[in-house]
VOLUMTI-75002 format. One record per residue (C-alpha): residue in one letter; x, y, z. Coordinates in pm, whole numbers. Layout:
N
+---+--------+--------+--------+
! r !      X !      Y !      Z !
+---+--------+--------+--------+
! A !      X !      Y !      Z !
...
+---+--------+--------+--------+
This chain:
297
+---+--------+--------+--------+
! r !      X !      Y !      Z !
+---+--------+--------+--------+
! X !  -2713 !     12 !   -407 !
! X !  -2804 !   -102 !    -54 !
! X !  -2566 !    -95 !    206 !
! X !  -2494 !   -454 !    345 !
! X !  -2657 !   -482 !    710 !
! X !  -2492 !   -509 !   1030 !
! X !  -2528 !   -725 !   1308 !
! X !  -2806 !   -559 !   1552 !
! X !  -2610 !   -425 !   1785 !
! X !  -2509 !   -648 !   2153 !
! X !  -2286 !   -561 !   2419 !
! X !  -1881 !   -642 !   2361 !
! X !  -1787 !   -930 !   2564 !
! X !  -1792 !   -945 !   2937 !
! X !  -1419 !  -1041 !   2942 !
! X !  -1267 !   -755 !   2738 !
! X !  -1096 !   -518 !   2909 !
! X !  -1298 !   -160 !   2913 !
! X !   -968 !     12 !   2709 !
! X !   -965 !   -264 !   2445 !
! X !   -908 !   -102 !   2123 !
! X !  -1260 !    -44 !   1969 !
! X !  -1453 !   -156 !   2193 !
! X !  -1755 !     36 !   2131 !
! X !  -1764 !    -89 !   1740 !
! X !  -1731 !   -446 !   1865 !
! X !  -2050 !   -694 !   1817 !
! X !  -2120 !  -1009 !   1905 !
! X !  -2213 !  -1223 !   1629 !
! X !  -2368 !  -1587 !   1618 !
! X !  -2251 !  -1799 !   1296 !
! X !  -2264 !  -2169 !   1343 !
! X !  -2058 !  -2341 !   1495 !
! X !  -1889 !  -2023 !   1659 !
! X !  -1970 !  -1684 !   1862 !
! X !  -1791 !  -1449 !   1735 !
! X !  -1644 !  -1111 !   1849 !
! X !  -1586 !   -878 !   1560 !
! X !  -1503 !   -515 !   1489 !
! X !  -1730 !   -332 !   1272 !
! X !  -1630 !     36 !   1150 !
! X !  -1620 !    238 !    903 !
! X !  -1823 !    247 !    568 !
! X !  -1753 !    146 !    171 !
! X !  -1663 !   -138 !     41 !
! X !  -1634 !   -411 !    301 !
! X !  -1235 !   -542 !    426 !
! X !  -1216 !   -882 !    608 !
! X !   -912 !   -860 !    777 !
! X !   -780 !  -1160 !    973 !
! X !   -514 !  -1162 !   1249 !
! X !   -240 !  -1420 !   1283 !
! X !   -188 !  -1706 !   1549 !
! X !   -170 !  -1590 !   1898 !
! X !   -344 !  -1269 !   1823 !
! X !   -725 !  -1093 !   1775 !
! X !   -842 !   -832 !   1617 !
! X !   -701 !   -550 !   1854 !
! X !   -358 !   -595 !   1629 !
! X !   -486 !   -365 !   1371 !
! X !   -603 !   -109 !   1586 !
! X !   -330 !     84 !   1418 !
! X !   -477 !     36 !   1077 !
! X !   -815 !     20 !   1110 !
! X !   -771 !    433 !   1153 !
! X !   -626 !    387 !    770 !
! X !   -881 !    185 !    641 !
! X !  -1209 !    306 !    803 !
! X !  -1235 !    689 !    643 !
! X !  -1270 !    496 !    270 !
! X !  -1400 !    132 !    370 !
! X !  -1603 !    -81 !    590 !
! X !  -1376 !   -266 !    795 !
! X !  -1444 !   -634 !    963 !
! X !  -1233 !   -761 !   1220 !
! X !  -1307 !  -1063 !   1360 !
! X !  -1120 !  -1257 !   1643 !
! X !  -1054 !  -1593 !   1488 !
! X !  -1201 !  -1948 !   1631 !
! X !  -1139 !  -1956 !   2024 !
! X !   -896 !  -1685 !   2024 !
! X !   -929 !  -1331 !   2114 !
! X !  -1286 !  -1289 !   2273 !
! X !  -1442 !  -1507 !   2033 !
! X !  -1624 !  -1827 !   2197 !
! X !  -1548 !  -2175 !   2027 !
! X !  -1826 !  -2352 !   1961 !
! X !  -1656 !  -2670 !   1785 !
! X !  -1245 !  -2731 !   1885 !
! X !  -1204 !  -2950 !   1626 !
! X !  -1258 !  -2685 !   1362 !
! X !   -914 !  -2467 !   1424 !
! X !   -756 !  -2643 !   1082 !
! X !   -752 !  -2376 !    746 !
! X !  -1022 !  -2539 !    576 !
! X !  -1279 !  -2595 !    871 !
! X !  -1198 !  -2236 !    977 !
! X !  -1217 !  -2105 !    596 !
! X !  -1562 !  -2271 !    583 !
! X !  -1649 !  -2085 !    934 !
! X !  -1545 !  -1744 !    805 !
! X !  -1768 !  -1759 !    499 !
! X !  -2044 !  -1870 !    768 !
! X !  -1985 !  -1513 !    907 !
! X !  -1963 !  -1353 !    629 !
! X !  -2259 !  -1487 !    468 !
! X !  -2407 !  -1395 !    823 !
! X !  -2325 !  -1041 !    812 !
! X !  -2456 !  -1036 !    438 !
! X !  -2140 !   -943 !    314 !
! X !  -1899 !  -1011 !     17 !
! X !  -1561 !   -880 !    129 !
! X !  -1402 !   -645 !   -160 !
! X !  -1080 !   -774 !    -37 !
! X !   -963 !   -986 !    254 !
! X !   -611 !   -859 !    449 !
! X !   -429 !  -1131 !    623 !
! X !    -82 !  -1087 !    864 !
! X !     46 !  -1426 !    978 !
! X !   -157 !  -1718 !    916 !
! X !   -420 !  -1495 !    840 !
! X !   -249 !  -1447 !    530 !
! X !   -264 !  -1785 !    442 !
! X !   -650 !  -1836 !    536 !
! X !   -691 !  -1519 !    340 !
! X !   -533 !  -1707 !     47 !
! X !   -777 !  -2014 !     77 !
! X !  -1048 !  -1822 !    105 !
! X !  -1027 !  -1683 !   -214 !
! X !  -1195 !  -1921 !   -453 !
! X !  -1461 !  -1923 !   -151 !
! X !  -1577 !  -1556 !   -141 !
! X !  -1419 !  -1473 !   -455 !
! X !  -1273 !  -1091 !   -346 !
! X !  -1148 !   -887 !   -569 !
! X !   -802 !   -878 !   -425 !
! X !   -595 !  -1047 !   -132 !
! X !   -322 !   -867 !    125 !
! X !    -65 !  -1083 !    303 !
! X !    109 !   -870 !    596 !
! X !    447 !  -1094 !    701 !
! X !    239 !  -1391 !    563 !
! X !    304 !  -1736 !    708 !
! X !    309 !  -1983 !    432 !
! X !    463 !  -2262 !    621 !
! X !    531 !  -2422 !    929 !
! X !    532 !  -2210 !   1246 !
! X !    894 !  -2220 !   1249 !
! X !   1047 !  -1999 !   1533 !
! X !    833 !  -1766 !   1703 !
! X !    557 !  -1743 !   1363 !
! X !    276 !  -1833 !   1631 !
! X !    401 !  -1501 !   1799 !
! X !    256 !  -1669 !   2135 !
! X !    371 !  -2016 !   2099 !
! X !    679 !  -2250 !   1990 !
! X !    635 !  -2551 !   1825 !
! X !    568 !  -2777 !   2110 !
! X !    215 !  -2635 !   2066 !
! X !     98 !  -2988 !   1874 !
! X !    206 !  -3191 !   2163 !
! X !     62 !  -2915 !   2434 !
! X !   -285 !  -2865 !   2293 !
! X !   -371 !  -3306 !   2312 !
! X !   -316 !  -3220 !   2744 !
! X !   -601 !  -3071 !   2907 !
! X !   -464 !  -2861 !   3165 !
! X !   -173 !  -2695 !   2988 !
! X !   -367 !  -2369 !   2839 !
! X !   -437 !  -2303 !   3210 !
! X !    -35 !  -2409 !   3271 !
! X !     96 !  -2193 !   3028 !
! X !   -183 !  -1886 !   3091 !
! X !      6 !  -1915 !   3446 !
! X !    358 !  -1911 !   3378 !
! X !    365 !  -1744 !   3065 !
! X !    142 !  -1438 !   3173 !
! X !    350 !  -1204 !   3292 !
! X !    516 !   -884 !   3170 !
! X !    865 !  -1017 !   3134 !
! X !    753 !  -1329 !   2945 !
! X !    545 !  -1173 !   2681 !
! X !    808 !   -879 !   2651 !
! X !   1048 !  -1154 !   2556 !
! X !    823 !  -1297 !   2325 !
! X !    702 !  -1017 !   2121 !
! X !   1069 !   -943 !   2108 !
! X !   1162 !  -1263 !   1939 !
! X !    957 !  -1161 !   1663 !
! X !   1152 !   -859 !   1574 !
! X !    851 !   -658 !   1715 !
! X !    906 !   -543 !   2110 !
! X !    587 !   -280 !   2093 !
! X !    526 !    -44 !   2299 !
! X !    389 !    -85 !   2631 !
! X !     17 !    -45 !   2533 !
! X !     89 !   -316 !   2239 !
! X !    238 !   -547 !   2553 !
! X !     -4 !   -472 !   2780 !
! X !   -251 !   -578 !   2527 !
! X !    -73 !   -943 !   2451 !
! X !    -51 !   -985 !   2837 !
! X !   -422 !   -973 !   2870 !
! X !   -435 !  -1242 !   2605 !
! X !   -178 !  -1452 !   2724 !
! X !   -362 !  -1471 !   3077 !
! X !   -665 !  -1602 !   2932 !
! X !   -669 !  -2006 !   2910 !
! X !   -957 !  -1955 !   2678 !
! X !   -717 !  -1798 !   2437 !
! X !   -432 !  -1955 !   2486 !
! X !   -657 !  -2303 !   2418 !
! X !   -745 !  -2177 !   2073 !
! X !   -415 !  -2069 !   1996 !
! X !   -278 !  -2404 !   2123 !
! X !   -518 !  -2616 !   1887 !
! X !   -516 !  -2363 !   1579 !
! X !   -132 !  -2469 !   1535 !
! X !   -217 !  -2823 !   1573 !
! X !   -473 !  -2846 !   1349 !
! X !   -297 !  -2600 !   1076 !
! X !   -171 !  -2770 !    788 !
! X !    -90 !  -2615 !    461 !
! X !     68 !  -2858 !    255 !
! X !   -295 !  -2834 !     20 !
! X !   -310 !  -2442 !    -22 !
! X !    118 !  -2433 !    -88 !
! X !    -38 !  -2691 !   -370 !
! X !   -233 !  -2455 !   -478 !
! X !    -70 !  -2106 !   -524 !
! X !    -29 !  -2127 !   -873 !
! X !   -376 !  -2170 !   -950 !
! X !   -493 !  -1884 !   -672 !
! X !   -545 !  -1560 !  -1016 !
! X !   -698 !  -1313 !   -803 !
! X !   -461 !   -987 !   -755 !
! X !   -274 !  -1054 !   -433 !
! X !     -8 !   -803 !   -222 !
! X !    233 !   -942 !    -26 !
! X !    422 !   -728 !    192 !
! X !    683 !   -856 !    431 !
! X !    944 !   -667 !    636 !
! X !   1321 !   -707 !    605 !
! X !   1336 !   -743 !   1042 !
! X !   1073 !  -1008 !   1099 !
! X !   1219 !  -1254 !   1263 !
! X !    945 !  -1496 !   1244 !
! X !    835 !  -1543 !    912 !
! X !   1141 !  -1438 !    731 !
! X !   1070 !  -1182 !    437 !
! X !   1196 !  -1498 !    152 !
! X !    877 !  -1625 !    293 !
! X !    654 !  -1376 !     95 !
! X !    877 !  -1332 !   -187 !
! X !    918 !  -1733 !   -271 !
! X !    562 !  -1748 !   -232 !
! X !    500 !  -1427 !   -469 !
! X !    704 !  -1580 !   -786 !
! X !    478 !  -1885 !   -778 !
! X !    172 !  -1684 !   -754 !
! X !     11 !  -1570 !  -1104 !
! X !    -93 !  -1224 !  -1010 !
! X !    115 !  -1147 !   -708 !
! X !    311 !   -789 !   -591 !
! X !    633 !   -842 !   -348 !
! X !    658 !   -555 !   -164 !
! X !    962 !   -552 !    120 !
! X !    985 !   -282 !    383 !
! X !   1354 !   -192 !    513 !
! X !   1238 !   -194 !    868 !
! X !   1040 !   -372 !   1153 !
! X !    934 !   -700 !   1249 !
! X !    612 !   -932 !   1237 !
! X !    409 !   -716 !   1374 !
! X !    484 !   -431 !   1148 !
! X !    107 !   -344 !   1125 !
! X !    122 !   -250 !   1491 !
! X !    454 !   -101 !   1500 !
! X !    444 !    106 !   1149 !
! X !     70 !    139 !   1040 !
! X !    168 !    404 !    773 !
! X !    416 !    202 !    645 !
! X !    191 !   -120 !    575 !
! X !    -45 !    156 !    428 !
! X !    204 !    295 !    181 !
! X !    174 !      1 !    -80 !
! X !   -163 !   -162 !     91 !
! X !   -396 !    159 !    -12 !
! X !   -301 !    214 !   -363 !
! X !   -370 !   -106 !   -420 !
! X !   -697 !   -128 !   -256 !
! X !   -809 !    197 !   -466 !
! X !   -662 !    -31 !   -802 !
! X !   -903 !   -283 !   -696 !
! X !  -1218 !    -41 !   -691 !
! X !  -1137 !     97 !  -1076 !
! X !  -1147 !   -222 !  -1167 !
+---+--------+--------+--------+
């Protein structure tokens, strides 16, 4: 069988930092409507993993390490977050972005053997399904709701009234990005990190850019449709949530699992929302038996 092709090769982008986690295996990749700025490693079967709200694709720098030796793994930075250049803002809602990431996909001539979602990526994961048909799905701390609390990691709710005024992505890049602000933040999730994790959201925080597409993802997001849906969604689907998130509370995952047809609850004793980045292993534990059930299949 022929491997799927990759992207011809083009310089990361000009804004990421030169320690940003896989830097060297990032691409820039044009898919209508968007630019995109994805992470391409590794080699097998390919993995479309999608970060949450607030995020990119440096949050599974911890996994990819896990994933990469057995799979190809595709990270991209979501629609005017991360490093990846908007090319429509009105296109941040699940089913304009779901329609974008098959544009990339179908770009990068691949047909993900499974997708991995943490946050809202989770949930996109989930409504992607009946698009690109994987073989299997992986919530991590999935957010299959409102952003209550701190579920946008970067944002509260005022986020719908913030993203209609211009100037407040530049307002809250300003106030917001510094140390002791994001600190607090990533605390409120049950996650604190380490400094290299904070360092990391600081540099995202300062950027308008991202802050913009963070800002108008969680206005746009609705999810009244795909909670509709869930008992209809058959393809095998993992949902692991931790016991300490204090953003998306673990019930989260497990309400959604018993209305799911072929869903696995899985509930670590430890961490918070960002338990990928905290305890890779531990997300690995039930994520790569599964993976391996998916390839016997």
């Amino acid at each position: 069988m022929t491997a799927p092709r990759r992207p011809s090769p083009s310089m990361p982008p000009d804004r990421m930092p030169p320690d940003w986690p896989f830097r060297d295996q990032t691409r820039r990749v044009t898919a209508r409507p968007h630019d995109w700025c994805v992470i391409d490693t590794g080699d097998g079967p390919p993995l479309l993993l999608l970060h949450g709200a607030g995020g990119a694709g440096h949050s599974f720098r911890n996994l990819i390490p896990l994933l990469s030796p057995h799979y190809r793994v595709i990270v991209p930075d979501l629609p005017g977050q991360g490093f990846t250049r908007s090319g429509a803002r009105s296109r941040y809602g699940i089913d304009a972005m779901a329609e974008d990431m098959a544009t990339l996909c179908q770009t990068l001539d691949i047909a993900p053997h499974a997708i991995i979602g943490h946050s809202a990526g989770a949930a996109l994961a989930l409504r992607l399904a009946p698009i690109l048909a994987p073989k299997g799905i992986v919530g991590i701390n999935a957010a299959l709701g409102t952003f209550d609390g701190a579920a946008g990691v970067m944002f509260p709710l005022l986020a719908r009234v913030l993203a209609v005024t211009p100037f407040i992505p530049h307002v809250v890049a300003k106030l917001w990005g510094n140390p002791a602000t994001v600190a607090k933040l990533l605390t409120a999730t049950g996650s604190p990190l380490d400094a290299t994790g904070q360092a990391q959201y600081l540099t995202l925080v300062r950027d308008p850019a991202h802050v913009d597409g963070t800002l108008g993802m969680m206005a746009q997001w609705r999810l009244e449709d795909l909670m509709r849906q869930l008992p209809t969604i058959a393809t095998p689907t993992l949902l692991i949530a931790s016991a300490g998130d204090l953003a998306v509370p673990a019930r989260i995952s497990r309400d959604a699992a018993h209305h799911m047809p072929a869903a696995t609850y899985v509930e670590l004793p430890d961490h918070g929302h960002l338990v990928h980045e905290e305890a890779a292993e531990a997300v690995a534990a039930p994520l790569l038996p599964f993976l391996a059930d998916l390839r016997q299949d």
